[in-house]
N, C-alpha and C positions, 0 to 999 in steps of 0.2 A: 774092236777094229772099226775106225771112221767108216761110212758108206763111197763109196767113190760115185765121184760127179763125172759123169762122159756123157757122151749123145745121149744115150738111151734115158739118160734120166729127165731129159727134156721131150713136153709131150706138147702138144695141140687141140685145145679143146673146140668142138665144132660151136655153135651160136647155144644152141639148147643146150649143153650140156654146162656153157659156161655162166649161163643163165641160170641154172638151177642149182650148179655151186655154189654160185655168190650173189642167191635172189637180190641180198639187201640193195646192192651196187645200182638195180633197175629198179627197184620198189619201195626203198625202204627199208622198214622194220619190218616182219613178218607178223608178228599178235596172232591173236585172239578172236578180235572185230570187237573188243570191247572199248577200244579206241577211236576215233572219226579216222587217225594218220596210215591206221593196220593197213596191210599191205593188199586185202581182198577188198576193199575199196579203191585202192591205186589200179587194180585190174579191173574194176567197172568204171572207176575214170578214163584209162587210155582208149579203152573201146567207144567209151559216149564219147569223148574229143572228136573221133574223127567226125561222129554224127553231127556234132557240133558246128564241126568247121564247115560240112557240106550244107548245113544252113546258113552259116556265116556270109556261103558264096553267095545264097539265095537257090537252095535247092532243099526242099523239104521243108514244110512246116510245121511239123509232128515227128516228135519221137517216143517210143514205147518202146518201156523197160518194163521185168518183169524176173522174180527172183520164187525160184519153186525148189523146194528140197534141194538148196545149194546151186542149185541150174542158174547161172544168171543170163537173159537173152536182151539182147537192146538191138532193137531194129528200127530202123530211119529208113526215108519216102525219096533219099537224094538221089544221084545221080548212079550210083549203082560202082564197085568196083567194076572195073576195065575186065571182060572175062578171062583174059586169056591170060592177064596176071594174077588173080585171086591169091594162089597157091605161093608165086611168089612175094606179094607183100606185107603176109603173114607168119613167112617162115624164111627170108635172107633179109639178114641187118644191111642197113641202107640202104633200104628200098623203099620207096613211096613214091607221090603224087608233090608232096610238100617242099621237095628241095625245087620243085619250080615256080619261083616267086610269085610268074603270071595267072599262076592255079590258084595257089594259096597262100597271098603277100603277109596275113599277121597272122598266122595259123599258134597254137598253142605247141603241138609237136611236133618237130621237123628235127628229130635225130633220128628217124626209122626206127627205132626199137619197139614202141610202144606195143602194139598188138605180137610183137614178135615174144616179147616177155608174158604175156598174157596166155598165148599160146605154149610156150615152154613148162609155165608154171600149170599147168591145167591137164587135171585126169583126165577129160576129152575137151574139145573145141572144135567147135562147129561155126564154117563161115557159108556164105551163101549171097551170090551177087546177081541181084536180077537188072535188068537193064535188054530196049531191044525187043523185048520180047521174049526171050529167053535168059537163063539161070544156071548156075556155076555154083555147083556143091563144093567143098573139100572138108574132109576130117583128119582130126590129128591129135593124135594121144601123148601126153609128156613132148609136143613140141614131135613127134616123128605121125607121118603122113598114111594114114592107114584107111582110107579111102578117096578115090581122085574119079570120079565118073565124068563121063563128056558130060558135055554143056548140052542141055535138053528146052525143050519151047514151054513157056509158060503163060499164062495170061495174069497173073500174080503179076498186083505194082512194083515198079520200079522201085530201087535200095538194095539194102544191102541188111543180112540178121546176121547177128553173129554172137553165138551161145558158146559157157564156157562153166566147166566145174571144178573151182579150186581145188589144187592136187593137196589131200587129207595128209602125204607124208611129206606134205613141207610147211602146210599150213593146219596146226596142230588143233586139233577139238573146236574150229571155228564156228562162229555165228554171225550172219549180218543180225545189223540191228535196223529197223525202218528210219529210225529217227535220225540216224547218220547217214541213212540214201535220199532221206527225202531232203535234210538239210543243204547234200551236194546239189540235188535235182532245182528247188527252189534258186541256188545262188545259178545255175544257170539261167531257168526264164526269167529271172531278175537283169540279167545282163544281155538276154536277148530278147528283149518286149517282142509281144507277136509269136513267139516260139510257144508251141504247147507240150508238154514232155507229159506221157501217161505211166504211172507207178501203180505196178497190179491193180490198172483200170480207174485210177485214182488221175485225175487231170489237175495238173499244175502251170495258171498261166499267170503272166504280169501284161500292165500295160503302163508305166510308172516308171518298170527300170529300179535306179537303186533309191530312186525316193517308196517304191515301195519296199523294197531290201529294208532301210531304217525304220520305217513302218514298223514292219515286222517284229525289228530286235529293240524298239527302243522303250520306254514307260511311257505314259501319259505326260507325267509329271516334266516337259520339257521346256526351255525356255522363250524358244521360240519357234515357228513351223518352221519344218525341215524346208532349208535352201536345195532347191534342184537347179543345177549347171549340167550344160551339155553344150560339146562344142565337137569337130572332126578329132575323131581319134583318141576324146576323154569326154568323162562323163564324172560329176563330184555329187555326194549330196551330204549336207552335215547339219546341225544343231548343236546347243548345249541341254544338258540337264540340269536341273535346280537344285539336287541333292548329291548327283551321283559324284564318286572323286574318281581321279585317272582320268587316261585317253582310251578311246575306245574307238580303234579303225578295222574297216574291211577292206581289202585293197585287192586289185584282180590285176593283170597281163592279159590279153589275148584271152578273155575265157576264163582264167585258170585262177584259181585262189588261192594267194600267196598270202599264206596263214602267217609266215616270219616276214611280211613285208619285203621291202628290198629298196631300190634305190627311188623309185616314184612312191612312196609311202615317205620314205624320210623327206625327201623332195616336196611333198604337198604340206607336212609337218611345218617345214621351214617358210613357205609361202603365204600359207595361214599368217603366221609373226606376220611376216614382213609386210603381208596387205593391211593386218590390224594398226601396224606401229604407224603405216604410211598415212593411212585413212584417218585415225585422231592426232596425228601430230608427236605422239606420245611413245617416248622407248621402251612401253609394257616390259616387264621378263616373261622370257616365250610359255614358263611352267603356267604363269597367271593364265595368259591368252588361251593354253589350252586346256586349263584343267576343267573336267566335265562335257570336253569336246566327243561328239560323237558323231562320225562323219565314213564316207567310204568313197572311194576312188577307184576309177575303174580306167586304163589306158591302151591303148593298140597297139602295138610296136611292128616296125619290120626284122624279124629273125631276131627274138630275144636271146638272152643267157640268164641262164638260172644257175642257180649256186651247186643243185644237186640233180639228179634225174625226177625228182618227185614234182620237180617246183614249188617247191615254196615260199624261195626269196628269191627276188628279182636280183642279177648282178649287173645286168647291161646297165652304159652309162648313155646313151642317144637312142631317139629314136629309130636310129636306123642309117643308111651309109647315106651319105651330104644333109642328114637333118639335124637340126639342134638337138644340144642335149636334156636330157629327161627333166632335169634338174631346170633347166632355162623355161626350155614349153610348160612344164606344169605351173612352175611361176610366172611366166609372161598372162596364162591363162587364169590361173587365179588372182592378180591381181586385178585384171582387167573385170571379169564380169563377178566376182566377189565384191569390190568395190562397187563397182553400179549397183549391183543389191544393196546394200549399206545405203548409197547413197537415194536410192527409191525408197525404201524403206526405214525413213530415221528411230520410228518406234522399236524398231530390232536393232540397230543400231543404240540406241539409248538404252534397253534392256542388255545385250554386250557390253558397254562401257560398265555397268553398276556389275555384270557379274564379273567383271577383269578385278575391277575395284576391291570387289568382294574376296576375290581370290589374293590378292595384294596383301591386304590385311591380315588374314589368317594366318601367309605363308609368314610375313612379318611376327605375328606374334606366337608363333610356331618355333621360331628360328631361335629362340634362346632355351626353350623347350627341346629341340632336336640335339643340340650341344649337349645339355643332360645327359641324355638317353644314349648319344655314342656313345659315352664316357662310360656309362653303368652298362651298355652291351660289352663294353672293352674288358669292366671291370669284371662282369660276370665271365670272363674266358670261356667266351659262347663254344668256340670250335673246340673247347674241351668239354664241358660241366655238361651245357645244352645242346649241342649239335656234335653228332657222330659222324666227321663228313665221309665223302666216298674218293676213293682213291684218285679216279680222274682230275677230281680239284687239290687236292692236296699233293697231289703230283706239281699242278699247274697251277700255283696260286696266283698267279698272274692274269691267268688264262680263267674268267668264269665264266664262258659261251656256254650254255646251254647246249649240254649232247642228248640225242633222240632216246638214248639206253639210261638216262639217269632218272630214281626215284629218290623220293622222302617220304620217311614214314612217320607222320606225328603222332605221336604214341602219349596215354598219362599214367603216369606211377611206374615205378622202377622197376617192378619186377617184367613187365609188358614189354619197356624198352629193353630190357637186358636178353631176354629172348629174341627178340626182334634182332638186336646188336649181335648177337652171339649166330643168328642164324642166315644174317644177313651176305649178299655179296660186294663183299668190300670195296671193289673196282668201284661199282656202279650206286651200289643203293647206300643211302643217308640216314641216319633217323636224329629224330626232335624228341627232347621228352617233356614234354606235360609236368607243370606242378598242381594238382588239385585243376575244378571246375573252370575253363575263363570264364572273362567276364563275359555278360550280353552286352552288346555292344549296340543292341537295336536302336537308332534312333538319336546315337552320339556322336559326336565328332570325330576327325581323324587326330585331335587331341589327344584322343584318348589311347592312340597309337602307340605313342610315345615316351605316353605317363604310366602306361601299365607295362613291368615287366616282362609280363610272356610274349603279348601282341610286340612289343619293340622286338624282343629276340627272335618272334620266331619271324616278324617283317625283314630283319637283318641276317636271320640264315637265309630267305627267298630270296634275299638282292631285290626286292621289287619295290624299294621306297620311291624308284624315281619311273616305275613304269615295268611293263613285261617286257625291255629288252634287255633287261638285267637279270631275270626270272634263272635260277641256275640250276631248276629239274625240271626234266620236260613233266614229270607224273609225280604231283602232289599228294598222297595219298592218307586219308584218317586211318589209322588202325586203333578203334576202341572196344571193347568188350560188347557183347550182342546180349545189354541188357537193357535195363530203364536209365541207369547213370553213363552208359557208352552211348546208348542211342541220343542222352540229355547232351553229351559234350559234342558227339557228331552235328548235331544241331547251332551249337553255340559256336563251333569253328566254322559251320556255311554260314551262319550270318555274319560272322568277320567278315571273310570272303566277300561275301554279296554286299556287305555294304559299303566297305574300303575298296576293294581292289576286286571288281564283279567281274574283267576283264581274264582274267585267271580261270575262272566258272565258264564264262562263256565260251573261249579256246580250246577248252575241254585238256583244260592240264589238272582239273580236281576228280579223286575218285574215294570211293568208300572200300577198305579191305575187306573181302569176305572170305571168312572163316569159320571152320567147321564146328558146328556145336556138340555133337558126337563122335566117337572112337568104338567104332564094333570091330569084333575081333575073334576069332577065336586060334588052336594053335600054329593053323596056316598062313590064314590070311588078315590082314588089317584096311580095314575100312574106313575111311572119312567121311561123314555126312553132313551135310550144311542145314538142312531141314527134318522135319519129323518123319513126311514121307520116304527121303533119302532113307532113315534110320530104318524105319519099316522095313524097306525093302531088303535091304542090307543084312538085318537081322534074322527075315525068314530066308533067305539065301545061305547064310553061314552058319545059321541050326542045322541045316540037313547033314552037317560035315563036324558034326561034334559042338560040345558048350558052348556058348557066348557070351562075352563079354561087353556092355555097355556103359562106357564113361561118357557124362556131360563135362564139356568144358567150360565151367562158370565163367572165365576171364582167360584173356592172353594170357595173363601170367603161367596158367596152369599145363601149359600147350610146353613141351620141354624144347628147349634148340634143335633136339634133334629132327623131330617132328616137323617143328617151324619153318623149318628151310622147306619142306616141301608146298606150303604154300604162299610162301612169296619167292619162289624160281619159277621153272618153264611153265609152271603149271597153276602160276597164280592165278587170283580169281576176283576182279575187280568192277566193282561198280561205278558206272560215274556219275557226276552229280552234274544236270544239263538243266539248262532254263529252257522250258516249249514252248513253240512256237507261238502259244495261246498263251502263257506267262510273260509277267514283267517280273523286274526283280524288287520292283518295291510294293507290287502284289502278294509277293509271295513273302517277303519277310513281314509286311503286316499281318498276313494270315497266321503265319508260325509262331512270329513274334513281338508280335502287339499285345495287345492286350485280349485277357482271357475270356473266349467266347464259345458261346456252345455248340456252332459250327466247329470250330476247334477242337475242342473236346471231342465230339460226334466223331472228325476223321479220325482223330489219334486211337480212338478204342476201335475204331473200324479196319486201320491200315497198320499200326502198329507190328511189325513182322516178329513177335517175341512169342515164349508161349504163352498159352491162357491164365496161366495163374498170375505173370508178370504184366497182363493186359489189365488186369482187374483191380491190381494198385491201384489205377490211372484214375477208375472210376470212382467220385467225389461220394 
C-alpha cells in the first residue's frame, strides 16, 4: 500500500536542523581534512571572514588563530559584536552587519549564514564579544543555546573570540592539516599587506601584497620579474616562466579565493591577449601569449555572486549596481598600466615577444603531432580499454564540468585495476590503467605528450590538454603498490605532473592512495593496518581473544574487491602530493629526478616509508 501524502507528511525544519541535514548545501563536501576544499576548513574560513572584513573596515590589525585537540579559536582586536546581538547573529539566518552596504560595501559574506553553519555544525561553539568595556558570553552545542549569561565588565581588549569543535558525527575521523591552514592564512596577509594573522603563535605578515603571493609560489627560473599593478578595487601581479607549460592563476573576490576562478579570472585571461595583440601590432593566438603565464588577480566588488555557498567561482558580471562590467574594468585596467610597463620596460618587453615566438613554434610543430595522437586515443577506445569512466560523465557526455565528488584512480597492471573497477563506486569514481613503467619524462618536452601512448591517454582521460578548466575529476588519485616498483611509478606519474601540467599539483586535485599493508584477524574481528606499528598493536589486541592471523598484502592485486571497497568509500585514506612553501617545482624534480646524487640517495634510504629489507635494495 502507497504511503498517503496529507499535511502531516509535510514538516519544517528549524535553521540548525536544516543545516545539519544538508551540511553540503553551506559547506561543501564534508572529508577528511585531507583535502584544502574539506569542509572543517570552510568553518575556520567563515569565522576568520568576519575578522577579516572588520580589518578590511580598518578595525584590528592582528588576528590570532589557534587549533588545540580539534578546538579551533580565531580571535580579532575589531570592533567587537554589538552585545546585545551576539546570540542573534550566530544562531538566526539573515542576520548580520553586512546586508548594510554603509558597514560593509565589498564584504566577502553577506548571505548570513556563515557562522550560523559553523555553529550548527559544532559539538560546542563558543562566541564572546568584547567592546565598551564589557563582554557578551554565549554557548551553544549542535547549533542549540545552552549557556546565555548577562553581559559582565572586562578590561579584556576589544573583539570578538569565537571557538568551535567540529561535530565528530558529521565530520568523520577528521584532521587539520597545518599546511592547508597556513596556506589559507598566508593568502589572506597576502591580500591585506599590513595585516598580521598569528597561527599557534606562528606570525604571518606581507608587505608586497600579491607580488609577494608569486614570490612564494613561483621557481627562480622565471622570465622576467614579477609585474606588480595596483590600482582602486584591483590589484594584478604576473610573470612568465622559461620552462614551465600551462597557465597558472590565483584569483581572489573580496578576500576570498576563488580556486574555480569565475568571471574576473576569464576576464583578466582575455585582457592579457588583447593588451599583448594591441602592444606589438601582432594577432598572437591567445594559447602562445599565455602559455607559461603565471599571474594572480585580486578585485573588490560591491555584493558579489558566487556560483555556490563556498565561493569558489565568481558569477557576478559588474562590479556592482551603476558600475561597469567586470569584464570591461579589468580590461580598461590592464590595458592601461600593463602597457605602460611594456612600454617602460622594452627589455621585458623583448624577452615577451621571443617567448610568444617561442610558444608559436612549438604549438606549430606540435599540431601535426596532436592529429596523430587524437586519432590513436580514438583508436585505442580509451573510454573502454583505458579509462573506466564514472557514471556522472557517461550519463552526461556532453556535460564534463568537473563535480566536487568525482575521483580517478591510476592504477598499473590488471589485476590492481580490476579490484579497484570491481570495488569501485560507479556513479562517482573512475579508474585508468597503467601498462608497465611510464616514461621519465624529466627534462622533455610536452612532445613527448603526445608521442607516448599512456601520457596521451591518460592527458585525454583528464581533459586537461587545454588547461584545468577541462580537468573532469576534482581527485586525481595514484593507486600503486607500497613497494620499490609502486613507490618507482608514484614517482614517475609526479613528475608528469610537475613538469606538464604543475597546475593540477598545486590546486591540490593530486593525491597518493593509502592502503593497508596488513590483514590481522582473528574469528571475531578483522583488522587493517597501514604500518608496522598499526600491525603491532593490532595483533597484541586480538591475541588476548583467540589465534591470529597475519596477511601482508604485497600488491593491490592481492587486496580482493571485497575488501577494496572499504578503502576507497567513506573511509578512504588519501595522501596528497603538495609543493611547500619552501619548494619549487623545478627544485624538486631536479632533486628526484635529475641525475643521480648522493644527496638523493642519502634521503631515499632515509625516508623511504617501506620495510627494512625493501630499503636495503636501494643501497648501492
Amino acid at each position: 500500500m502507497a504511503e498517503q501524502y496529507t499535511e502531516d507528511s509535510i514538516r519544517s525544519l528549524d535553521w540548525k536542523e536544516h543545516i545539519r541535514l544538508r551540511p553540503g548545501m553551506y559547506i561543501g563536501k564534508l572529508g577528511d581534512g585531507s583535502s584544502p576544499d574539506d569542509g572543517i576548513y570552510i568553518l575556520l574560513k567563515e569565522v576568520l571572514d568576519n575578522s577579516i572584513d572588520e580589518y578590511v573596515m580598518g578595525n584590528g590589525k592582528t588576528i590570532e588563530v589557534s587549533i588545540r585537540d580539534k578546538q579551533v579559536t580565531v580571535r580579532d582586536y575589531g570592533r567587537g559584536i554589538p552585545l546585545g546581538k551576539v546570540v542573534d547573529v550566530v544562531s538566526k539566518i539573515n542576520t548580520g552587519a553586512k546586508y548594510d552596504s554603509k558597514v560593509f560595501k565589498k564584504s566577502v559574506g553577506l548571505n548570513g549564514v556563515g557562522t550560523k553553519a559553523v555553529n550548527a555544525l559544532s559539538s560546542e561553539f563558543r562566541v564572546q564579544a568584547i567592546r565598551d568595556g564589557k563582554a557578551k558570553l554565549a554557548v551553544f552545542n549542535q547549533g542549540n543555546l545552552v549557556e546565555d549569561p548577562e553581559v559582565s565588565e572586562t578590561t579584556v581588549r576589544k573583539g570578538t573570540k569565537v571557538s568551535f569543535i567540529p561535530d565528530e558525527s558529521i565530520f568523520k575521523s577528521y584532521t587539520y592539516r597545518d599546511e592547508y591552514i597556513e596556506e589559507m592564512l598566508w593568502n589572506y596577509v597576502y591580500l591585506n599587506p599590513g595585516l598580521t594573522l598569528v597561527f599557534n603563535g606562528k606570525k604571518l605578515y606581507s608587505e608586497n601584497g600579491l607580488r609577494d603571493l608569486l614570490a612564494s609560489k613561483i621557481d627562480d627560473d622565471i622570465l622576467y620579474d614579477i609585474v606588480h599593478l595596483r590600482g582602486e578595487d584591483i590589484e594584478v601581479a604576473l610573470t612568465h616562466s622559461r620552462s614551465q607549460y600551462g597557465e597558472t592563476y590565483y584569483s581572489f573576490v573580496n578576500g576570498q579565493h576563488t580556486t574555480q576562478g569565475g568571471t574576473h579570472q576569464t576576464s583578466f585571461r582575455e585582457a592579457i591577449v588583447r593588451t599583448v595583440r594591441d602592444f606589438y601590432g601582432k594577432n598572437y593566438d591567445a594559447s602562445d601569449i599565455r602559455q607559461s603565464i603565471v599571474a594572480a588577480v585580486s578585485i573588490k566588488v560591491i555584493e558579489p555572486v558566487f556560483e555556490s555557498q563556498t565561493k569558489t567561482k565568481l558569477g557576478s558580471s559588474d562590479m556592482g549596481p551603476g558600475l561597469p562590467t567586470i569584464r570591461t574594468f579589468i580590461n580598461d585596467f590592464v590595458k592601461t598600466e600593463f602597457d605602460n610597463y611594456l612600454h617602460k620596460n622594452p627589455k621585458v618587453a623583448e624577452l615577451l615577444q621571443k617567448k610568444i615566438l617561442q610558444a608559436e613554434k612549438e604549438r606549430k610543430d606540435l599540431a601535426g603531432i596532436k592529429k596523430l595522437a587524437k586519432e590513436r586515443a580514438k583508436k585505442a577506445s580509451l573510454h573502454n580499454r583505458k579509462l573506466r569512466d564514472c557514471r556522472v560523465h557517461l550519463n552526461d557526455a556532453k556535460n564534463n564540468d568537473r563535480k566536487p565528488e568525482t575521483t580517478i584512480f591510476i592504477t598499473e597492471g590488471d589485476s590492481a585495476s580490476g579490484s579497484i573497477t570491481k570495488s569501485r563506486d560507479v556513479n562517482t569514481q573512475a579508474v585508468f590503467s597503467l601498462k608497465g613503467k611510464p616514461l621519465n619524462s624529466y627534462g622533455l618536452t610536452k612532445k613527448i605528450v603526445y608521442e607516448n601512448e599512456e601520457f596521451n591517454l591518460l592527458q585525454a582521460a583528464l581533459n586537461i590538454e587545454d588547461g584545468m578548466e577541462g580537468l573532469r575529476y576534482n581527485n586525481v588519485v595514484i593507486a600503486t603498490d607500497a613497494d620499490v616498483d609502486g613507490m618507482h611509478i608514484r614517482l614517475l606519474l609526479i613528475t608528469f605532473f610537475l613538469q606538464f601540467f604543475p597546475e593540477l599539483v598545486r590546486e591540490g586535485h593530486l593525491y597518493i592512495l593509502d592502503t593497508p599493508l596488513f590483514r590481522v584477524r582473528n574469528k571475531q574481528v578483522t583488522r587493517y593496518c597501514y604500518s608496522e606499528e598499526e600491525k603491532r598493536e593490532a595483533s597484541e589486541e586480538l591475541a588476548k581473544k583467540g589465534k591470529v592471523e597475519i596477511t601482508r598484502f604485497k600488491g593491490l592485486g592481492e587486496i580482493s574487491p571485497d575488501e577494496f571497497k572499504h578503502f576507497i568509500g567513506k573511509d578512504i585514506r588519501l595522501d596528497p602530493v603538495r609543493i611547500g612553501k619552501e619548494l619549487t617545482v623545478s627544485s624538486l624534480l631536479s632533486f628526484y629526478m635529475g641525475k643521480n646524487t648522493p644527496d638523493r640517495q642519502e634521503f631515499i634510504i632515509n625516508n623511504l616509508r617501506v620495510e627494512k629489507d625493501l630499503v636495503e635494495d636501494l643501497r648501492p
